[in-house]
VODO-785245 format. One record per residue (C-alpha): residue in one letter; residue number from 1; x, y, z. Coordinates in nm, 3 decimals, padded with zeros to 5 digits. Example, Ala and Ser with C-alpha at 12.3 -4.5 7.8 and 13.67 -1.06 7.14 Angstrom:
<nodes>
(node A,1,(01.230,-00.450,00.780)),
(node S,2,(01.367,-00.106,00.714)),
</nodes>
This chain:
<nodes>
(node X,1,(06.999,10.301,08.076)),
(node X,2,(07.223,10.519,07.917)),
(node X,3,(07.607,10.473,08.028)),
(node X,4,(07.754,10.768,08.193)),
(node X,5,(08.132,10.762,07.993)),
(node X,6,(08.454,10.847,08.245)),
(node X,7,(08.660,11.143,08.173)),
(node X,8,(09.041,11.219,08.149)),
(node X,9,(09.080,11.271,08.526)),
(node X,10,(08.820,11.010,08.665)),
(node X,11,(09.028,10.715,08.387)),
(node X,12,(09.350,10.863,08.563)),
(node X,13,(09.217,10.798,08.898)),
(node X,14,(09.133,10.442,08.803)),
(node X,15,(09.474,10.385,08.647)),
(node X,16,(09.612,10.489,08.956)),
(node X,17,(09.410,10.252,09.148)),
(node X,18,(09.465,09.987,08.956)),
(node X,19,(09.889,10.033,08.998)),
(node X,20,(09.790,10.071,09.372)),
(node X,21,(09.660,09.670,09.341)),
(node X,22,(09.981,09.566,09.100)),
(node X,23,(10.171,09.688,09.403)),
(node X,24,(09.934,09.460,09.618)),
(node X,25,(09.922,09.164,09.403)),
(node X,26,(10.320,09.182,09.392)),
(node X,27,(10.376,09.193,09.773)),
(node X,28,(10.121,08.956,09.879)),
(node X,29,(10.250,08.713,09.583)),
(node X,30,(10.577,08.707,09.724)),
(node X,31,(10.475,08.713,10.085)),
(node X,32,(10.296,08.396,10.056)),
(node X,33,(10.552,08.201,09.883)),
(node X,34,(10.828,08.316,09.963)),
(node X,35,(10.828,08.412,10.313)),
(node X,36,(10.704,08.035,10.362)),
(node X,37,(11.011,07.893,10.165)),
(node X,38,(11.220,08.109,10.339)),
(node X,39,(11.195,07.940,10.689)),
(node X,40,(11.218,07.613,10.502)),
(node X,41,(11.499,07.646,10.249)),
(node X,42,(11.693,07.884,10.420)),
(node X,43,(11.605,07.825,10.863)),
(node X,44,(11.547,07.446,10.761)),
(node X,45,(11.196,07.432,10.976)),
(node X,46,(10.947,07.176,10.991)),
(node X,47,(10.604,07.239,10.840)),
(node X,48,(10.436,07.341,11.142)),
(node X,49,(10.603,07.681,11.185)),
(node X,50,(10.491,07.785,10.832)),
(node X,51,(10.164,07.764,10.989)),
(node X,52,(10.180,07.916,11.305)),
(node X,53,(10.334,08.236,11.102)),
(node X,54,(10.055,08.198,10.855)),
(node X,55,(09.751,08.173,11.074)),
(node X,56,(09.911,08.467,11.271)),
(node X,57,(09.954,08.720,10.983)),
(node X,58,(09.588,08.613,10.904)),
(node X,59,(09.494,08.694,11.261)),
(node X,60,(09.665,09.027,11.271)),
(node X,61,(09.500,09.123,10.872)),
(node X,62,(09.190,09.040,11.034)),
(node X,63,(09.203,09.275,11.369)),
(node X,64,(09.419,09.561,11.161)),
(node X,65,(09.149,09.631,10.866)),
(node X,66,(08.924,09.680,11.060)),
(node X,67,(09.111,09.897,11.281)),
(node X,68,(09.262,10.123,11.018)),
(node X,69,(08.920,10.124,10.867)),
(node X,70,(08.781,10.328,11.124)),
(node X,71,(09.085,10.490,11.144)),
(node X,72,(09.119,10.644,10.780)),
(node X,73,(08.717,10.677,10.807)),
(node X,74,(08.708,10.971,11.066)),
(node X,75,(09.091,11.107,10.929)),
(node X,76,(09.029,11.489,10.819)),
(node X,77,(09.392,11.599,10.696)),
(node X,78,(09.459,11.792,10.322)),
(node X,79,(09.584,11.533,10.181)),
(node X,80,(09.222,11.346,10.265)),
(node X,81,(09.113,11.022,10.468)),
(node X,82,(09.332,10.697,10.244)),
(node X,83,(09.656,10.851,10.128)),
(node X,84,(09.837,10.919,10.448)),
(node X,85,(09.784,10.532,10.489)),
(node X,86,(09.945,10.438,10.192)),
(node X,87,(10.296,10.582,10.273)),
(node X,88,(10.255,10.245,10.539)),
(node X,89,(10.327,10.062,10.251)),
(node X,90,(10.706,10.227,10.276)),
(node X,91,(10.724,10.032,10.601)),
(node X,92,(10.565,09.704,10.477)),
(node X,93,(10.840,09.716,10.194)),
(node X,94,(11.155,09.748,10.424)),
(node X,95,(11.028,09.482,10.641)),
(node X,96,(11.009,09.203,10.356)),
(node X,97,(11.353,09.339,10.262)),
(node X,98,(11.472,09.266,10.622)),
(node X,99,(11.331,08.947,10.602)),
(node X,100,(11.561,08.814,10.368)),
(node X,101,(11.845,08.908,10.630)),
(node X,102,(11.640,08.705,10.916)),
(node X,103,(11.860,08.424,11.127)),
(node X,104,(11.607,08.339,11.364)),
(node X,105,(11.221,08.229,11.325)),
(node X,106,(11.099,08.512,11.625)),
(node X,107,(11.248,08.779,11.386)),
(node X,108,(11.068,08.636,11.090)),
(node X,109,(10.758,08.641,11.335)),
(node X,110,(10.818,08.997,11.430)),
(node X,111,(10.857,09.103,11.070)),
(node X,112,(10.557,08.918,10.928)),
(node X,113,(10.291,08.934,11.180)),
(node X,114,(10.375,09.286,11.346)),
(node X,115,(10.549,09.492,11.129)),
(node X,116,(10.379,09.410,10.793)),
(node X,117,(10.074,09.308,10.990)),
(node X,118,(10.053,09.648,11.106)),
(node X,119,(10.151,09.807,10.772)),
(node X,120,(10.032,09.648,10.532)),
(node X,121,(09.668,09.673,10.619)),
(node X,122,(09.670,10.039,10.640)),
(node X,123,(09.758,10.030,10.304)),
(node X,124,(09.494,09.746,10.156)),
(node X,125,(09.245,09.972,10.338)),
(node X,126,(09.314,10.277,10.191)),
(node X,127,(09.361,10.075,09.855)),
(node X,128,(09.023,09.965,09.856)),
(node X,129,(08.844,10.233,10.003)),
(node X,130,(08.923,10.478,09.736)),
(node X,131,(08.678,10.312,09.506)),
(node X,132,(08.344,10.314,09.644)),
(node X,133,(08.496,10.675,09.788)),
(node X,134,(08.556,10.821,09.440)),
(node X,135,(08.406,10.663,09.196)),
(node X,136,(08.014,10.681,09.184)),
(node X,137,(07.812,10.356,09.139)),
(node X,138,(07.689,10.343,08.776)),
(node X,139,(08.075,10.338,08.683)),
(node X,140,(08.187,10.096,08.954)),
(node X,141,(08.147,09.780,08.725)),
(node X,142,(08.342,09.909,08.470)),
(node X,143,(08.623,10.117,08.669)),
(node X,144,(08.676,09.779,08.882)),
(node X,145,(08.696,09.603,08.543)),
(node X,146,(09.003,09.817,08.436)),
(node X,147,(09.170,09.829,08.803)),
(node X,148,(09.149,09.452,08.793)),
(node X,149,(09.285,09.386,08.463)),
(node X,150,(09.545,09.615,08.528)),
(node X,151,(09.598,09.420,08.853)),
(node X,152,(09.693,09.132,08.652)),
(node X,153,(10.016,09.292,08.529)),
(node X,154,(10.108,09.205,08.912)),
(node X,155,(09.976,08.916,08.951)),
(node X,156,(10.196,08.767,08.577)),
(node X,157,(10.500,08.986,08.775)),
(node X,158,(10.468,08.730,09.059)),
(node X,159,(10.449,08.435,08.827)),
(node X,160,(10.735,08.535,08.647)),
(node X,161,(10.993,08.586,08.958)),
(node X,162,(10.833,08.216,09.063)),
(node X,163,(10.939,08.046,08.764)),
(node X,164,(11.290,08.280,08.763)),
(node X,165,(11.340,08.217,09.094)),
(node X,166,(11.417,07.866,09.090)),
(node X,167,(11.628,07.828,08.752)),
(node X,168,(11.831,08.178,08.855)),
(node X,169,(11.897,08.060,09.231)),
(node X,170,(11.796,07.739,09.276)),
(node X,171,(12.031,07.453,09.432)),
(node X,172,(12.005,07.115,09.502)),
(node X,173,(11.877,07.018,09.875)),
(node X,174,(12.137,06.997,10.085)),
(node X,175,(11.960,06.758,10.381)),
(node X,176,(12.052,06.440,10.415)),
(node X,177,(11.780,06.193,10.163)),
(node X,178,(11.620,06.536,10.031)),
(node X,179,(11.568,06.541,09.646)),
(node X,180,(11.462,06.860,09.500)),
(node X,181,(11.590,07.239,09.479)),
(node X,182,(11.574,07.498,09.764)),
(node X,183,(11.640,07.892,09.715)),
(node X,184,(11.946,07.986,09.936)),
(node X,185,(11.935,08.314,10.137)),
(node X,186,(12.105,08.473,09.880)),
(node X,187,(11.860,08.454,09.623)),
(node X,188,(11.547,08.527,09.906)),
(node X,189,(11.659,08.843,09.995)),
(node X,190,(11.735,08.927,09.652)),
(node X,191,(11.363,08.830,09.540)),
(node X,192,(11.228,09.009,09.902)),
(node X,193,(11.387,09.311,09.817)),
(node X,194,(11.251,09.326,09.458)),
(node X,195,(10.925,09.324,09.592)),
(node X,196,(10.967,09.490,09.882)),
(node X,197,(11.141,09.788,09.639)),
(node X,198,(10.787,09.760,09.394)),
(node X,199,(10.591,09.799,09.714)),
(node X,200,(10.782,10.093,09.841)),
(node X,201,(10.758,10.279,09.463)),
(node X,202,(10.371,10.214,09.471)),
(node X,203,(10.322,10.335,09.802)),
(node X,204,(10.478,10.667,09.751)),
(node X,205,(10.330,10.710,09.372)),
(node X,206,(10.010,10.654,09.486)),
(node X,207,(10.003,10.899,09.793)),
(node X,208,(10.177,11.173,09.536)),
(node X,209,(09.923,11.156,09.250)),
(node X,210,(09.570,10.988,09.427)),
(node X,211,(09.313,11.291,09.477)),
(node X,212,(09.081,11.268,09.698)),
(node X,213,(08.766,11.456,09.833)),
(node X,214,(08.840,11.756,09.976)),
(node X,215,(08.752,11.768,10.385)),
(node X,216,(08.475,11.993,10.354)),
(node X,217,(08.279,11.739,10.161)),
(node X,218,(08.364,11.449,10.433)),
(node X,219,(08.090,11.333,10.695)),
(node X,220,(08.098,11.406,11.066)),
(node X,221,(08.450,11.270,11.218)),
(node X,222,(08.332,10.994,11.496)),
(node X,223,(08.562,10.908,11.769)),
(node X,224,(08.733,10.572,11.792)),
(node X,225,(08.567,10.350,12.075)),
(node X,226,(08.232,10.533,11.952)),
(node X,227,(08.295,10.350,11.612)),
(node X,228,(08.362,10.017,11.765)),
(node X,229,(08.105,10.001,11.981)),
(node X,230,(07.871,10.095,11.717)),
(node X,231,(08.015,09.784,11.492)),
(node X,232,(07.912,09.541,11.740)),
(node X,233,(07.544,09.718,11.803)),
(node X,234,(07.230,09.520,11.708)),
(node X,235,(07.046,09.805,11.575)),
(node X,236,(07.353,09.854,11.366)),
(node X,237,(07.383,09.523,11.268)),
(node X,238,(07.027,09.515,11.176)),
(node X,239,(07.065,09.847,10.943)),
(node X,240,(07.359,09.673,10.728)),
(node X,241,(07.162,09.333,10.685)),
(node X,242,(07.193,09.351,10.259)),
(node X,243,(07.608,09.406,10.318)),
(node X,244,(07.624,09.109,10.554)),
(node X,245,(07.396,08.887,10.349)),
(node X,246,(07.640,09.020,10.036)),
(node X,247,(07.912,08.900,10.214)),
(node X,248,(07.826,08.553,10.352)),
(node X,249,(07.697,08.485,09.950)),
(node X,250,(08.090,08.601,09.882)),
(node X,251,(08.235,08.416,10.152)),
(node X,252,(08.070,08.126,10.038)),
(node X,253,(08.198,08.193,09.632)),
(node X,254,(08.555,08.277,09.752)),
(node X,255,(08.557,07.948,09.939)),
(node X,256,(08.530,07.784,09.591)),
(node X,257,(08.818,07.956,09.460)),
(node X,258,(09.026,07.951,09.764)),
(node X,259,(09.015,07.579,09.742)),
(node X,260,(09.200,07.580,09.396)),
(node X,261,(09.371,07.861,09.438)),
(node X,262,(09.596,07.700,09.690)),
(node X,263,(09.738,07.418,09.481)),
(node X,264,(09.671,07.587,09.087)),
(node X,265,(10.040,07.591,09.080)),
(node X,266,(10.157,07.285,09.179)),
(node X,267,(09.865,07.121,08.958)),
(node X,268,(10.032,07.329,08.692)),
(node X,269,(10.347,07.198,08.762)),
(node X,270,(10.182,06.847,08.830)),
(node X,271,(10.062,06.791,08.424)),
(node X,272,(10.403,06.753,08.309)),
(node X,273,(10.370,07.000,08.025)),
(node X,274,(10.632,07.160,07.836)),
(node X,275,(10.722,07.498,07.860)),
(node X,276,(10.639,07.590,07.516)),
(node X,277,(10.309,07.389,07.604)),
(node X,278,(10.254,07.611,07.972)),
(node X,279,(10.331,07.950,07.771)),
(node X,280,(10.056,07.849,07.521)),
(node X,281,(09.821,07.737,07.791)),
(node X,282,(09.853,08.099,07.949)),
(node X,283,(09.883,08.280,07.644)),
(node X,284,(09.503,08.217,07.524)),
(node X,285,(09.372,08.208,07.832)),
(node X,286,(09.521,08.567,08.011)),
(node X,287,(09.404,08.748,07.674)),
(node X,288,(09.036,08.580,07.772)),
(node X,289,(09.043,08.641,08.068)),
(node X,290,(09.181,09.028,08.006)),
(node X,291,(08.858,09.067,07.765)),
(node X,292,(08.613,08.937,08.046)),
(node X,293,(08.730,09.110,08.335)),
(node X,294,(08.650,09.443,08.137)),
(node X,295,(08.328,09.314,07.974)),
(node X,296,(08.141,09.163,08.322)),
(node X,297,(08.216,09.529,08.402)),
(node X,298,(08.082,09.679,08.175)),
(node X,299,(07.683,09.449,08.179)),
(node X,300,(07.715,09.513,08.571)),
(node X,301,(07.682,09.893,08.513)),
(node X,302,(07.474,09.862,08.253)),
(node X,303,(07.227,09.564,08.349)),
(node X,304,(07.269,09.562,08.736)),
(node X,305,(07.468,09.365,08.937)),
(node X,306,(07.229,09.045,08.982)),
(node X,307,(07.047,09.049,08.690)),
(node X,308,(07.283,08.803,08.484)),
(node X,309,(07.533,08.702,08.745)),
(node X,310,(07.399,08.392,08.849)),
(node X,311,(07.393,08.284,08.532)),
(node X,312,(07.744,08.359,08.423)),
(node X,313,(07.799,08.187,08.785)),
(node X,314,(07.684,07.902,08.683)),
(node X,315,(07.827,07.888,08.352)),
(node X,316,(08.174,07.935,08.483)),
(node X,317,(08.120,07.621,08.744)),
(node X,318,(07.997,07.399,08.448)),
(node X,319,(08.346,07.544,08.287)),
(node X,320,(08.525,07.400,08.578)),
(node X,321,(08.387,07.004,08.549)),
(node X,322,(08.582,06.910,08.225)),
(node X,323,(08.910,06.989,08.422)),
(node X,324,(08.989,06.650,08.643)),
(node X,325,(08.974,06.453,08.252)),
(node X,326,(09.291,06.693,08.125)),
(node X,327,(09.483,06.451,08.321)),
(node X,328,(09.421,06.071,08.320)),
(node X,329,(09.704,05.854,08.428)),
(node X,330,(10.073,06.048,08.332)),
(node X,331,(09.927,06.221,07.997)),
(node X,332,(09.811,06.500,07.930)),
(node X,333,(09.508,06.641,07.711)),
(node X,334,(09.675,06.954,07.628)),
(node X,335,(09.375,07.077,07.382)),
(node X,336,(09.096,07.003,07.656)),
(node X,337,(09.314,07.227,07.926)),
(node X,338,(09.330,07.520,07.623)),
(node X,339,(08.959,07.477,07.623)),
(node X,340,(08.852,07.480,07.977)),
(node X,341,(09.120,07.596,08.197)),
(node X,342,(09.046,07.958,08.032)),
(node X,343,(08.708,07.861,08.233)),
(node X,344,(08.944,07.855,08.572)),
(node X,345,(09.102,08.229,08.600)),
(node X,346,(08.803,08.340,08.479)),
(node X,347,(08.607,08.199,08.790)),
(node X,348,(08.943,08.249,09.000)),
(node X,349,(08.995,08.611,08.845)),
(node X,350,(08.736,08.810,08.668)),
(node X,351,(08.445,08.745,08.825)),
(node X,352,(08.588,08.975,09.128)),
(node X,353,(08.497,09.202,08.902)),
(node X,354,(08.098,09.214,08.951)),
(node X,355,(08.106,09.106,09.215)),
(node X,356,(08.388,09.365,09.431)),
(node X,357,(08.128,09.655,09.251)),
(node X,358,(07.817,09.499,09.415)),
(node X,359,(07.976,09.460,09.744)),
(node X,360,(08.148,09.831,09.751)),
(node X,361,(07.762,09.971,09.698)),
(node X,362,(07.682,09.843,10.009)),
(node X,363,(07.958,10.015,10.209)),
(node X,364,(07.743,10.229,10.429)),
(node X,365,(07.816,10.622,10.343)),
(node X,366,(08.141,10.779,10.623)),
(node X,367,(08.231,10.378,10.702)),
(node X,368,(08.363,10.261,10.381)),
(node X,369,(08.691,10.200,10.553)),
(node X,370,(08.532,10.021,10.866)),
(node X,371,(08.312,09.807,10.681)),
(node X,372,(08.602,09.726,10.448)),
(node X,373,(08.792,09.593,10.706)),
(node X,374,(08.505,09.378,10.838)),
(node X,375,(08.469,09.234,10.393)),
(node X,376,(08.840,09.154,10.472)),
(node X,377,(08.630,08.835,10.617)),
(node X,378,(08.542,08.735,10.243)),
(node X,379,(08.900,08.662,10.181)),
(node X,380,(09.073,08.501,10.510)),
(node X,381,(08.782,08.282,10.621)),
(node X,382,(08.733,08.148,10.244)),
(node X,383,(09.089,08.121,10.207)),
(node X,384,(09.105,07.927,10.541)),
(node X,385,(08.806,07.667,10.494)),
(node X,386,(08.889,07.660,10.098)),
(node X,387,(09.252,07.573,10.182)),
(node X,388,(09.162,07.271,10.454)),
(node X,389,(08.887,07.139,10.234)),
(node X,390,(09.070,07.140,09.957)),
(node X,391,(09.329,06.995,10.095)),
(node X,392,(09.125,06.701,10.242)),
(node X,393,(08.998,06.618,09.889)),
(node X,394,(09.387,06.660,09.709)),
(node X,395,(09.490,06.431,09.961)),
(node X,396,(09.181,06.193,09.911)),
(node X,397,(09.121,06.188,09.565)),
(node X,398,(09.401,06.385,09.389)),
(node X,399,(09.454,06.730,09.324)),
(node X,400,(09.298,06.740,08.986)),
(node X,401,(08.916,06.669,09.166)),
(node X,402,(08.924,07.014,09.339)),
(node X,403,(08.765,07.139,08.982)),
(node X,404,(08.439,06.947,09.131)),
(node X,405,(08.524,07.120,09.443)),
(node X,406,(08.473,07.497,09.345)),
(node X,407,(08.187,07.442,09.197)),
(node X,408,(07.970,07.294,09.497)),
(node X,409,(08.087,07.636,09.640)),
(node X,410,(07.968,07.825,09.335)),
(node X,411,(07.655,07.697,09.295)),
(node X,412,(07.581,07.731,09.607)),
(node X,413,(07.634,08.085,09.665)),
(node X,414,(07.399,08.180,09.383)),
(node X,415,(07.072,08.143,09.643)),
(node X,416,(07.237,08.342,09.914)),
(node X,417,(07.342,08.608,09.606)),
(node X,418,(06.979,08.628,09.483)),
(node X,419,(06.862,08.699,09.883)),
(node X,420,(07.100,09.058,09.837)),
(node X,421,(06.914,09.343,09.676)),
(node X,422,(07.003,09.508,09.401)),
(node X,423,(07.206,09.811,09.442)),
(node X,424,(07.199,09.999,09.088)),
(node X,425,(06.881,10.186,09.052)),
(node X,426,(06.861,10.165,08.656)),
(node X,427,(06.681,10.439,08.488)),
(node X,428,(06.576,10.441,08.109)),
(node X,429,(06.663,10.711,07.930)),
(node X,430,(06.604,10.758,07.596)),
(node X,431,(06.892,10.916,07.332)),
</nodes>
């Protein structure tokens, strides 16, 4: 199959995208850590409010996707159906600034779970919807391949205001038989309002410079109720079988990497390794993982989405095995973590990138933002289940162990991705 090539304004549109998702990566990087050492360092809270405010915000990402969804689905305005929804982002931004000003844990509450709640997920909506929207499916690998490795710019961002964080702000632990550091309020709302400034500046770039279909090329506008109603139909259920076998086969991936992702940073922090050591570490392995994410693109759109992706799968778990050994006892095998953990962000990372194209084919036509909403599953219920499990077996047999963890999950997705058709229609041509 000959590769259709992208032009000036279609590689713009993908650049764009891909800052959308820096913005993203940024917020939701510093909402998850931060927000969570907030009402510990700062409101001195036990353990157990982190998690009522966690499984909340989950709750209210879950209901609001799929809300806006349907919402920005049947919008019909000149500036098109997604960017409207972006400028939400403005509002998202303030309220993690005014979170760093919060004396009370119902504030924090009201801030996290309703305001940004609310926000937010009008803007990961219209975020992801603009791909399967605008960019036609024998590009998709690839254009996800560059919005993804541009997406890592946010994702180092967050590390680096992590690591800053602590040596620019960080004080000793003021409770009585605490050891440790804590981040004062101070230095909170200082790091909130950094990324709640980024998210703000995205938000508003994005809704200026997107472009979008023009209305007279947009499906039928559907009411509301009509479009819930219709969700929950068996005959409609039955006519989206491949997207809801495609997304059990992800939930069941993600799981994998949700179960590492949770603790990857304090195993990091765990080995004991230098900082020269860390910055090596991260140094080969981004630039691998950079070269991947734009290469699994680029065999997706040219081979088809399942034709080698249970292999690399598979690969990628075996990658994972080695990783327990890097630590035995209090040392260190720095050269077998150069060697495999490279293995790690690329099954933690890159392979989004396959696998986000395969799953955007099979948004049904005039419900993209609907049936985004209800994908939204892939990453809350994995990051749930991966979380607990993982957990479990940290607790059990050590953190280093949940690199045998992930790839149970792998492995066992690749049946239930084989089950989900293929989506790009490859035709030979001859140049």
């Amino acid at each position: 199959m000959k590769e259709k090539t992208f032009d000036k304004a279609l590689l713009r549109q993908v650049i764009l995208i891909g800052m959308l998702l820096v913005g993203d990566r940024i917020f939701f990087f510093f909402e998850q850590n931060y927000f969570n050492t907030y009402l510990d360092h700062v409101l001195f809270l036990p353990e157990i409010y982190i998690s009522v405010m966690v499984s909340l915000s989950a709750t209210m990402g879950l209901i609001m996707m799929f809300v806006w969804g349907i919402i920005s689905d049947n919008t019909r305005s000149k500036y098109g159906r997604r960017r409207l929804y972006l400028l939400l982002g403005i509002i998202a931004g303030i309220g993690m600034t005014l979170f760093g000003l919060s004396q009370n844990y119902y504030l924090c509450l009201v801030l996290d779970v309703v305001i940004i709640g609310v926000a937010s997920n009008a803007y990961l909506v219209a975020e992801r919807s603009l791909i399967p929207d605008n960019i036609e499916i024998e590009k998709r690998g690839r254009a996800n391949g560059i919005i993804n490795m541009i997406s890592y710019i946010g994702l180092l961002t967050g590390v680096a205001f992590l690591l800053l964080g602590n040596e620019l702000f960080g004080i000793p632990d003021p409770r009585p038989g605490a050891t440790g550091t804590i981040i004062p309020q101070g230095g909170h709302f200082f790091l909130l309002s950094i990324g709640g400034i980024i998210f703000i500046i995205v938000s508003i770039i994005g809704f200026l410079l997107i472009k979008e279909l023009s209305e007279y090329q947009l499906p039928e506008k559907k009411k509301f109720f009509r479009e819930l109603k219709q969700t929950f139909n068996w005959k409609e259920l039955k006519t989206q079988k491949e997207f809801y076998k495609m997304t059990l086969a992800y939930v069941v991936f993600q799981t994998g990497t949700g179960s590492v992702m949770s603790f990857l940073f304090i195993f990091i922090f765990d080995i004991g390794a230098s900082t020269l050591e860390l910055l090596l570490i991260i140094g080969i392995a981004f630039p691998i993982v950079f070269i991947l994410t734009l290469y699994l693109g680029k065999i997706v759109d040219k081979h088809g989405r399942k034709r080698y992706l249970p292999l690399i799968i598979g690969i990628i778990g075996l990658g994972f095995l080695p990783m327990p050994f890097t630590v035995i006892g209090a040392s260190t095998n720095i050269v077998l973590l150069l060697i495999f953990f490279p293995f790690v962000l690329i099954g933690l990372l890159a392979l989004i990138t396959p696998l986000s194209a395969w799953a955007q084919d099979l948004l049904p036509k005039g419900k993209r933002g609907k049936f985004t909403g209800i994908l939204n599953i892939v990453e809350t219920v994995s990051q749930i289940v991966g979380s607990i499990i993982g957990g479990i077996i940290a607790t059990v047999f050590g953190i280093p162990w949940l690199f045998w963890l992930a790839p149970i999950f792998f492995f066992a997705s690749i049946p239930l991705f084989l089950r989900v058709k293929e989506t790009l229609n490859k035709i030979k041509v001859h140049s």
